[in-house]
FISE-732316 format. One record per residue (C-alpha): residue number from 1; residue in one letter; x, y, z. Coordinates in steps of 0.02 Angstrom, whole numbers. Example, Ala and Ser with C-alpha at 12.3 -4.5 7.8 and 13.67 -1.06 7.14 Angstrom:
# residues 2
1,A,615,-225,390
2,S,684,-53,357
END
This chain:
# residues 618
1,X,1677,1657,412
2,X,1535,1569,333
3,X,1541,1375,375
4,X,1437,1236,326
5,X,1375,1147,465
6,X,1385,1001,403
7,X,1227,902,522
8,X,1049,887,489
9,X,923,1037,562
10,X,873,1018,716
11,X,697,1029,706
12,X,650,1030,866
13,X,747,1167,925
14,X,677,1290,764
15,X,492,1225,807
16,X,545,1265,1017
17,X,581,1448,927
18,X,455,1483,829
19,X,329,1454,983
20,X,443,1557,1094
21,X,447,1705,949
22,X,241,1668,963
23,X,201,1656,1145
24,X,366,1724,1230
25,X,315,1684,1393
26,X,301,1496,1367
27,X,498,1461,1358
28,X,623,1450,1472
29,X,779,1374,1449
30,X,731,1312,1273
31,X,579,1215,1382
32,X,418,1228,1331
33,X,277,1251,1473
34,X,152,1144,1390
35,X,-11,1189,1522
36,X,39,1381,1485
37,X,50,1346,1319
38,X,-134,1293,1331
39,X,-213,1385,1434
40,X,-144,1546,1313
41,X,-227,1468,1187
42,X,-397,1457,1282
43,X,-376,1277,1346
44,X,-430,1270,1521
45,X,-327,1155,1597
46,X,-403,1041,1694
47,X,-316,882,1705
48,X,-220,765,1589
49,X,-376,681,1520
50,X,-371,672,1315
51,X,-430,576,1182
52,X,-257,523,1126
53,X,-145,395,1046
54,X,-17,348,1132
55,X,109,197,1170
56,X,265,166,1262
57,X,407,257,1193
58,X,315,393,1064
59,X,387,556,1147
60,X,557,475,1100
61,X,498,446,941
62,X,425,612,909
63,X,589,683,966
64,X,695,524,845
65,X,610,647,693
66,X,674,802,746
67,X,853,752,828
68,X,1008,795,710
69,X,1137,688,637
70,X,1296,715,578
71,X,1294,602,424
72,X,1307,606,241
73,X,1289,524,63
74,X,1441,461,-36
75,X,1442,442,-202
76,X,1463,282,-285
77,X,1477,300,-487
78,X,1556,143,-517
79,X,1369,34,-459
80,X,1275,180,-552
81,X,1195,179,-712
82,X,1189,343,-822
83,X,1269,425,-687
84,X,1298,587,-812
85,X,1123,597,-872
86,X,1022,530,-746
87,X,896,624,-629
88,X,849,466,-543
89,X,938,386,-361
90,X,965,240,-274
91,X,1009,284,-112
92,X,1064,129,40
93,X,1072,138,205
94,X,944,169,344
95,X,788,264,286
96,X,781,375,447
97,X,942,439,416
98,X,917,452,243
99,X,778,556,265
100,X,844,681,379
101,X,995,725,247
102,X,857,750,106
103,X,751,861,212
104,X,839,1032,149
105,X,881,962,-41
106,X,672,883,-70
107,X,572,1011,45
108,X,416,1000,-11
109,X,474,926,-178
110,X,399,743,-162
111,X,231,722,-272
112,X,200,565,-220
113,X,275,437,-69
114,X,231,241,-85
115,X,295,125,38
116,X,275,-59,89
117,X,337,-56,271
118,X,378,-209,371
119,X,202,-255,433
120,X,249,-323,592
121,X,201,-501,572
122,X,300,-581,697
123,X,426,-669,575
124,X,481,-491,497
125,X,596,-384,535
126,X,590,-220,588
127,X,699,-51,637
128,X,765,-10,777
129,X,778,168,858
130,X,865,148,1003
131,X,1061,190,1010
132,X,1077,188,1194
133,X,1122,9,1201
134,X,1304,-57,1183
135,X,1312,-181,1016
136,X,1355,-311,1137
137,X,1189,-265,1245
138,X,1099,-264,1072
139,X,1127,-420,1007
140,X,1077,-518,1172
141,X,927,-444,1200
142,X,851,-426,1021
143,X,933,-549,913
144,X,1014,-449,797
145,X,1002,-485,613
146,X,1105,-366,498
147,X,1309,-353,492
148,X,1327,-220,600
149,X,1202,-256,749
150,X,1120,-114,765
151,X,971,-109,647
152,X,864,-233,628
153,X,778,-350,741
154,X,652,-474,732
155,X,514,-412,817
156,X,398,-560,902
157,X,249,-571,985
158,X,332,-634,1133
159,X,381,-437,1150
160,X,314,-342,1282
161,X,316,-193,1165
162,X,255,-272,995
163,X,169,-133,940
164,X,248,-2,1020
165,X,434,-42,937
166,X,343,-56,767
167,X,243,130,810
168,X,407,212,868
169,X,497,143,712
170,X,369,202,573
171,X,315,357,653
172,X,464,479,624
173,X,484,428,471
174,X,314,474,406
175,X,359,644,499
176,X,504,665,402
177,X,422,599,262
178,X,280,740,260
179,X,396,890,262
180,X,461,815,79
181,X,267,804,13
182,X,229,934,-114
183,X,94,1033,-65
184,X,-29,946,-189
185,X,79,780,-129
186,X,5,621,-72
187,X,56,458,7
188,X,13,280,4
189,X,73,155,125
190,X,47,-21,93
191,X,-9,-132,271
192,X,-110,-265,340
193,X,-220,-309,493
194,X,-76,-339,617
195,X,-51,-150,607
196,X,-185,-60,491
197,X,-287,-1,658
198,X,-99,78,733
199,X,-46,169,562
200,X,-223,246,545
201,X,-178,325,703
202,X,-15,377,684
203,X,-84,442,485
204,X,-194,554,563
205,X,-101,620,684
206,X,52,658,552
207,X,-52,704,418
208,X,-207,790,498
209,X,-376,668,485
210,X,-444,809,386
211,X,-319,739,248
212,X,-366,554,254
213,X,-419,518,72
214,X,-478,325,67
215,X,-416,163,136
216,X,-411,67,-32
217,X,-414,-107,-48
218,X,-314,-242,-121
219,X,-367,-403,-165
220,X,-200,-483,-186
221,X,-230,-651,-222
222,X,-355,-763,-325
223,X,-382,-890,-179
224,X,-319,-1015,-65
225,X,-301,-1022,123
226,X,-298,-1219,179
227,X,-193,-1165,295
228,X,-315,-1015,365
229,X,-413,-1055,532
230,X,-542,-949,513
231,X,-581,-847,366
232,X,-452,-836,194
233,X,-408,-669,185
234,X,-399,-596,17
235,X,-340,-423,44
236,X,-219,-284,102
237,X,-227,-84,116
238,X,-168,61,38
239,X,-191,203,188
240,X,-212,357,61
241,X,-159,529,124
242,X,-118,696,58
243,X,-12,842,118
244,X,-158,959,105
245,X,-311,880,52
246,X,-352,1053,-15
247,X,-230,1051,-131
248,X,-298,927,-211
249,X,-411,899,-370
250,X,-525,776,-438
251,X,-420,638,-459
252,X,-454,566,-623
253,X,-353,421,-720
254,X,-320,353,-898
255,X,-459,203,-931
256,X,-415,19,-944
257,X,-424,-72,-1096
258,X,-532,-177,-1012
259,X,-660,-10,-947
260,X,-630,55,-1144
261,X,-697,-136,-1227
262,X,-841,-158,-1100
263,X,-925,23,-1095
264,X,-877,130,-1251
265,X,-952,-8,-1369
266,X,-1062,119,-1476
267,X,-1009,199,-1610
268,X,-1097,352,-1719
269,X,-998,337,-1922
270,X,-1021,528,-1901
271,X,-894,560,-1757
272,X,-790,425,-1757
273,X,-642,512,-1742
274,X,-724,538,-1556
275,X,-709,350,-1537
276,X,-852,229,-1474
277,X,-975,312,-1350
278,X,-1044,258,-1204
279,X,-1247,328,-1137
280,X,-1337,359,-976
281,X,-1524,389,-945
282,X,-1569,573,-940
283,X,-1717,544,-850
284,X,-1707,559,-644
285,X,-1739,367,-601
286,X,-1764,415,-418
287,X,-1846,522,-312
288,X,-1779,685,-333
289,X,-1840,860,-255
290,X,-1944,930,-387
291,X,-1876,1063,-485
292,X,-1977,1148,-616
293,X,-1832,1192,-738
294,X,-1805,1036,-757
295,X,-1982,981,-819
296,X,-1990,1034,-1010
297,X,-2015,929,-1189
298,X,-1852,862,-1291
299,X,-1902,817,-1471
300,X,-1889,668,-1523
301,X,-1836,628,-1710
302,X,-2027,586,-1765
303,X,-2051,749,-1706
304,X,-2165,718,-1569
305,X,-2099,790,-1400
306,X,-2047,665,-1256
307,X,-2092,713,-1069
308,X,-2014,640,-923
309,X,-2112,525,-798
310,X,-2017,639,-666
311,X,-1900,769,-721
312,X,-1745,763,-831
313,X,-1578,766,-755
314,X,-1506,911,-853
315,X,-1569,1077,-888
316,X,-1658,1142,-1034
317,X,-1495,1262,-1127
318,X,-1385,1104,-1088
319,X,-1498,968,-1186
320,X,-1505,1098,-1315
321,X,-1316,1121,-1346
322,X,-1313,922,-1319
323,X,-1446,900,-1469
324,X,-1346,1010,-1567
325,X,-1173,927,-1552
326,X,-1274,742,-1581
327,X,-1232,715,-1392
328,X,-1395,644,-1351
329,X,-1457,470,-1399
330,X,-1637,431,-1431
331,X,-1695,233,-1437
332,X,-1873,137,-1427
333,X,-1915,23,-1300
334,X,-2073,-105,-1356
335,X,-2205,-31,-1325
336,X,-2134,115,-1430
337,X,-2104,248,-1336
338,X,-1933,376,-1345
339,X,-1796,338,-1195
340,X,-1667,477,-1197
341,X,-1509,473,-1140
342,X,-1338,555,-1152
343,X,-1179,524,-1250
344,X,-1026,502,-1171
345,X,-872,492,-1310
346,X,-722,409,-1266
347,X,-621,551,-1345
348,X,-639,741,-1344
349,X,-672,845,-1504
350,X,-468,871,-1496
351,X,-462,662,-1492
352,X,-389,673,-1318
353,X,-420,506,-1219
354,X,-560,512,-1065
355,X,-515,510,-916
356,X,-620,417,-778
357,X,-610,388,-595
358,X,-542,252,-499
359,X,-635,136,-379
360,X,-566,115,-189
361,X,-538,-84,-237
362,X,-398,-166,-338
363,X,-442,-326,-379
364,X,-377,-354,-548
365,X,-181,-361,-493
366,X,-110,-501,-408
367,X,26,-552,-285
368,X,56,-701,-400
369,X,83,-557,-568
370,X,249,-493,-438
371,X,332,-669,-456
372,X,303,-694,-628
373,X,388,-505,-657
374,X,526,-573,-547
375,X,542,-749,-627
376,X,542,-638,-818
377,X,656,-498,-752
378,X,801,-579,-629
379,X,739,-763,-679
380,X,719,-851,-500
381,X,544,-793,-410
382,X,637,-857,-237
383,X,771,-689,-262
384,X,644,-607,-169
385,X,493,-653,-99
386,X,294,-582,-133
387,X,361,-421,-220
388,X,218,-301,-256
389,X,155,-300,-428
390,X,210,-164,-560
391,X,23,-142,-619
392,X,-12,-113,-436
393,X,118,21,-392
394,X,71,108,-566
395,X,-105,116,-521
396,X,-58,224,-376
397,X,66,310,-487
398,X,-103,350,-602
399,X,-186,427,-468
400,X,-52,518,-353
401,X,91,585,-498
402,X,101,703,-661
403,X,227,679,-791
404,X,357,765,-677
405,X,342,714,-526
406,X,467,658,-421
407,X,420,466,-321
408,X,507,425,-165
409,X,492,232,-93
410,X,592,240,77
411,X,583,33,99
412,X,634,16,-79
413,X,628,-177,-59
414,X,673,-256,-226
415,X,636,-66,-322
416,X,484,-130,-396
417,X,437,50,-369
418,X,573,112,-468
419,X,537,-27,-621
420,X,351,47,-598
421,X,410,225,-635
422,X,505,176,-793
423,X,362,86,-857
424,X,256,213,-853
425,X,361,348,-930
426,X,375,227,-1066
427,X,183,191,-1094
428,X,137,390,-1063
429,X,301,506,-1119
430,X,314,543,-946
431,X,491,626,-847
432,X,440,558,-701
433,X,613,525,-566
434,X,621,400,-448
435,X,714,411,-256
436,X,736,223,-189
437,X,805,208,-18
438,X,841,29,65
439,X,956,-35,200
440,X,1080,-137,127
441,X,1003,-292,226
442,X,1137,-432,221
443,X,1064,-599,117
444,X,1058,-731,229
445,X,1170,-890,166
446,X,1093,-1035,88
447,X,930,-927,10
448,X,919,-911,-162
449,X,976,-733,-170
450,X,1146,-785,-74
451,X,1185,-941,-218
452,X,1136,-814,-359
453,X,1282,-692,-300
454,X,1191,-545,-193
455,X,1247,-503,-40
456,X,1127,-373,7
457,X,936,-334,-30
458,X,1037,-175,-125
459,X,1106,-258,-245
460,X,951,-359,-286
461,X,856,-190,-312
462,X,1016,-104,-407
463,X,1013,-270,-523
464,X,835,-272,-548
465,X,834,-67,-604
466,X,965,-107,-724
467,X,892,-267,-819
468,X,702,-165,-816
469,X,763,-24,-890
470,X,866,-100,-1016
471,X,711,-239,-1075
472,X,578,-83,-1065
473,X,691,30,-1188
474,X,704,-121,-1293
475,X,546,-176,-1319
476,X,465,41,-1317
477,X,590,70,-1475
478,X,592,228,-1545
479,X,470,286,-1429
480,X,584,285,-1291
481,X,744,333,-1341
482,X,744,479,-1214
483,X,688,387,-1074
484,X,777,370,-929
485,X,827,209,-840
486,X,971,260,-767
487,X,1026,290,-578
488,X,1153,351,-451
489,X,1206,266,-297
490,X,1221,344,-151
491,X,1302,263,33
492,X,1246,341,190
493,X,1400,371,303
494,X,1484,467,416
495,X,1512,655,397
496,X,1665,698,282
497,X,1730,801,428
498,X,1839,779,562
499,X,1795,791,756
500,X,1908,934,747
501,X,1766,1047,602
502,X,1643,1024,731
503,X,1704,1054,896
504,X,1882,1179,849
505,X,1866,1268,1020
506,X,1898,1090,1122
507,X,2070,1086,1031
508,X,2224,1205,1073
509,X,2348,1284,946
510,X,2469,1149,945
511,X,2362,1002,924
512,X,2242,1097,761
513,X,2453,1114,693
514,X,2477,918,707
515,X,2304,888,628
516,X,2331,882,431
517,X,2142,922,401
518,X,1948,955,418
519,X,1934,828,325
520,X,1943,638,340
521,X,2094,560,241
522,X,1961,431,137
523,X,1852,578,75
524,X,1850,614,-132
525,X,1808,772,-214
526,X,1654,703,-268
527,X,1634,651,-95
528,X,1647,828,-34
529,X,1543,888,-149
530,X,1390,808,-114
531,X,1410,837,70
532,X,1397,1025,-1
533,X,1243,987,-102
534,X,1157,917,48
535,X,1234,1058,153
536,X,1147,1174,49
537,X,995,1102,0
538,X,1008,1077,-181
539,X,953,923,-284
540,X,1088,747,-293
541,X,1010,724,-483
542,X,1057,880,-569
543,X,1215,877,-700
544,X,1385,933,-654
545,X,1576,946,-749
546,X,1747,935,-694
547,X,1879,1061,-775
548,X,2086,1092,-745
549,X,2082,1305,-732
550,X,2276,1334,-706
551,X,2283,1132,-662
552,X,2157,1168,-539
553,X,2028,1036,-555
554,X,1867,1125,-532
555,X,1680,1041,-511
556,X,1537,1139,-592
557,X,1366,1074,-534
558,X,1217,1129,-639
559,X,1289,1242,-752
560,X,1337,1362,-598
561,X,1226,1335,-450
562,X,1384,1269,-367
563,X,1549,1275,-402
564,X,1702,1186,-297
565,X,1881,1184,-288
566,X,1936,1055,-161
567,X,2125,1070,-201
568,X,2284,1112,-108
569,X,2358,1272,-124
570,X,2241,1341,-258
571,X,2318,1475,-360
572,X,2232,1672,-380
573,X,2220,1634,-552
574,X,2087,1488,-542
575,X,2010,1580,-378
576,X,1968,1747,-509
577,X,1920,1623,-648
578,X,1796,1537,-546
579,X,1703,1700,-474
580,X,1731,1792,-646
581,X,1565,1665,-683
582,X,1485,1728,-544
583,X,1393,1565,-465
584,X,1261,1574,-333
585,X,1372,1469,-247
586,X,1568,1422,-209
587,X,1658,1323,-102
588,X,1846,1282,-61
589,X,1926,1182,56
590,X,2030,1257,212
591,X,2196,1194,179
592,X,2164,1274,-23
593,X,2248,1426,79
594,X,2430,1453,147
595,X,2377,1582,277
596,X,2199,1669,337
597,X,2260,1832,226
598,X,2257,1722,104
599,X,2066,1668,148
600,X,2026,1831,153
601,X,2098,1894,1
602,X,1983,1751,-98
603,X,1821,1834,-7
604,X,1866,2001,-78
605,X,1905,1922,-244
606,X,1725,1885,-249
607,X,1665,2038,-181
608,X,1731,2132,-308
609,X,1685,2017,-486
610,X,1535,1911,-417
611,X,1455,1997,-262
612,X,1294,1904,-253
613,X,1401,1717,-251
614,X,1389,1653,-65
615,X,1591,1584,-30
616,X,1610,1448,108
617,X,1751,1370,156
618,X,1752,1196,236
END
């Protein structure tokens, strides 16, 4: 019988088999002989000696990225917004987990990743990876900070492996991260000095150097530092990868206002529907190899013909259609003679906007602009401290999205990400979704976040989405009556199933009798459901319906790629219904059936009116 499994992949194990289908010889025992490996390659293995990266605990890390879970997403439609219509999600509980259930449903999916990591300051807090300790063994050695004590920690200086806890937390998560990068995909991952050297690194090694894009820079403040001791430090990073660097175009982005007022200040009454118009020098105005063709009169409108000092820039047939289309610009300097340059509109003869490229430094966004967009959107800047920007995060969304793209942001913080994302739609028409994922970090008593009535960072984010959306729709009007700015909320938890759906061989006959299900006793339809769409691989954010067939409720999940019946004792009637629709997919509960003829009796239903439909039963 076909079974959902229920766990993550195990990665590891399919990449140990795809090298054993390759090189045969290399495994035994599901081990990989690494030296054999090599030397089949054409590696003659010498010694150990590498240039490498490495730091105390990365093999466990690189193995953390591949290692299944049995875990799963509930959803939560009461804390949603839109939850009918929306294609957007808010998703809490630890990003590493997270990550691993979205691996099937966002393959290569993601256009663009942005995250703001913890950036291992000494007074932050960071993940932790390692489940071998006891809670009780936890908390007294790392001075635990969330509810359930095995998280977070507050990772000082004082510890022997500062770095190395902070490398094995962020690197298989960027692992995981990749496989969800479209192939024309990119990331950007926001960090500072303490660990801008270490996440270079780990990029490269993730994402192949050969797909290293920039390092930008972010001035993120006017000024200040009294409190400094050497320098005052004005800036961050943005580490700037893609998934395959040849994927990628030209990036080019929509012009500032401010770009537009100081450079396309010209303007010709004869094509102004083209906008103002910008010019450059056609002349070379440096050394240049010399190149014949490009030596040649251009007249000038007195009729006399202008020569260049050196050589002209452009060749002869393109100054000729230029001159024709009034794309060239001739002026006088004071001693009279011609200087010729080129015309650059600001619009296209269809009145489309230019696009231009973007420089490596933003310096025209500020730390301080993220309070005052908290103070204006949840009224108390001390909710949540040094949020990034919105102008920031939709400068990246500028240069890494389309208008469909789908944004992940993994440390969701206080969704700034997500209010970005709305924004934009908003200002460009855009259908852009959003997937926020935070750990429901507990707010600490006495802060401002605690007396304003959150209890976790969640709920600041899930607050913040809400009041965004609803002021951006309000003050966009008409335009934006389509736009989205709703969510739904997801919980990570443990699987739906029971020990017993895993492991049915450990249990005899009489104690599967006394068990009343696969399935634990807290678990909703909807519950179920989404266990089956991660199962299976297919988007949380498409639509789906609930109908009685035969007072059967029955959950259709875009318009037929799944449909369920988690019932008791469903009747032939709603089981011939539901395949006379023929979906790619159906699924039914075990205890839906009084006996296995029964079971069987429902697979040959479907053999005989929908064929192609793949039937599971859980």
């Amino acid at each position: 019988m076909n079974k959902p499994k229920f766990e993550t992949p195990n990665f590891t194990a399919e990449n140990v088999a795809r090298i054993a289908k390759l090189f045969p010889g290399v495994v035994t025992e599901g081990k990989v002989n690494f030296d054999l490996l090599r030397s089949m390659l054409g590696d003659e293995v010498y010694g150990d000696e590498a240039y490498e990266f490495t730091w105390v605990g990365k093999r466990a890390a690189i193995a953390e990225a591949g290692r299944p879970i049995r875990k799963t997403l509930r959803p939560c439609v009461e804390e949603s917004k839109d939850w009918d219509t929306t294609e957007n999600l808010y998703i809490e509980g630890d990003n590493l987990d997270v990550l691993k259930l979205l691996q099937e449903s966002y393959l290569g999916k993601v256009k663009m990743v942005y995250i703001d990591p913890p950036y291992n300051t000494g007074n932050d807090f960071v993940y932790r990876d390692d489940f071998k300790l006891s809670r009780e063994e936890y908390e007294d050695e790392a001075g635990v900070y969330d509810e359930d004590g095995d998280r977070l920690f507050k990772n000082t200086e004082t510890n022997g492996r500062f770095h190395s806890d902070w490398c094995s937390m962020i690197y298989p998560r960027l692992v995981l991260a990749r496989n969800l990068l479209a192939p024309d995909g990119v990331i950007f991952i926001s960090i500072d000095d303490n660990e801008a050297s270490q996440m270079r690194k780990i990029c490269d090694e993730v994402f192949g150097e050969e797909n290293f894009i920039d390092c930008l820079i972010w001035k993120k403040r006017y000024g200040g530092g009294a409190k400094e001791k050497y320098l005052v430090t004005l800036h961050e990073y943005v580490m700037f990868y893609a998934k395959n660097i040849h994927c990628i175009n030209e990036i080019f982005v929509p012009l500032t206002n401010e770009s537009i007022e100081r450079y396309y200040t010209k303007r010709d009454e004869k094509y102004e529907t083209r906008g103002g118009y910008r010019t450059h020098p056609l002349e070379a105005g440096k050394a240049m190899d010399a190149r014949p063709n490009l030596i040649f009169g251009i007249p000038a409108p007195d009729g006399s013909i202008v020569m260049p000092r050196k050589q002209w820039l452009w060749g002869k047939d393109r100054v000729d259609a230029a001159l024709k289309n009034n794309d060239i610009e001739f002026t006088q300097n004071n001693k009279g003679e011609w200087i010729v340059s080129s015309k650059q509109y600001l619009k296209d003869e269809s009145g489309e906007m230019r696009l231009g490229k973007t420089f490596s430094i933003i310096d025209d966004i500020y730390t301080q602009h993220g309070t005052n967009e908290m103070i204006d959107i949840m009224g108390d800047a001390k909710i949540f401290n040094y949020p990034k920007p919105i102008g920031f995060v939709n400068k990246l969304l500028a240069i890494g999205t389309d208008k469909d793209a789908i944004i992940l942001d993994f440390f969701s913080g206080s969704a700034t990400t997500a209010h970005a994302v709305m924004q934009h739609n908003a200002e460009d028409g855009g259908k852009r979704k959003f997937i926020m994922v935070q750990l429901p970090e507990v707010c600490a008593e006495g802060t401002e976040a605690s007396k304003a009535g959150y209890a976790t960072i969640c709920e600041i984010g899930k607050d913040r989405i809400r009041r965004a959306g609803d002021k951006i729709k309000a003050e966009a009007g008409l335009t934006a009556q389509n736009l989205d700015i709703g969510f739904r909320v997801l919980k990570l938890d443990d699987t739906n199933m029971n020990d017993v759906y895993y492991a049915a061989g450990d249990y005899t006959q009489n104690l599967i009798l006394q068990m009343e299900s696969n399935i634990k006793p807290d678990r909703t339809d909807l519950d179920l459901l989404y266990g089956c769409l991660l199962d299976w691989g297919l988007p949380l954010s498409m639509p789906h319906t609930h109908e009685k067939i035969d007072g059967f409720t029955i959950h259709t999940y875009n318009d037929g790629d799944l449909i369920a019946c988690f019932e008791e004792r469903i009747s032939e009637k709603a089981i011939r219904e539901i395949a006379s629709r023929k979906p790619l997919r159906a699924v039914f509960r075990d205890s839906s059936f009084n006996s296995s003829p029964e079971k069987i009796n429902v697979f040959e239903i479907f053999k005989l009116l929908a064929p192609n439909t793949n039937v599971r039963v859980i």
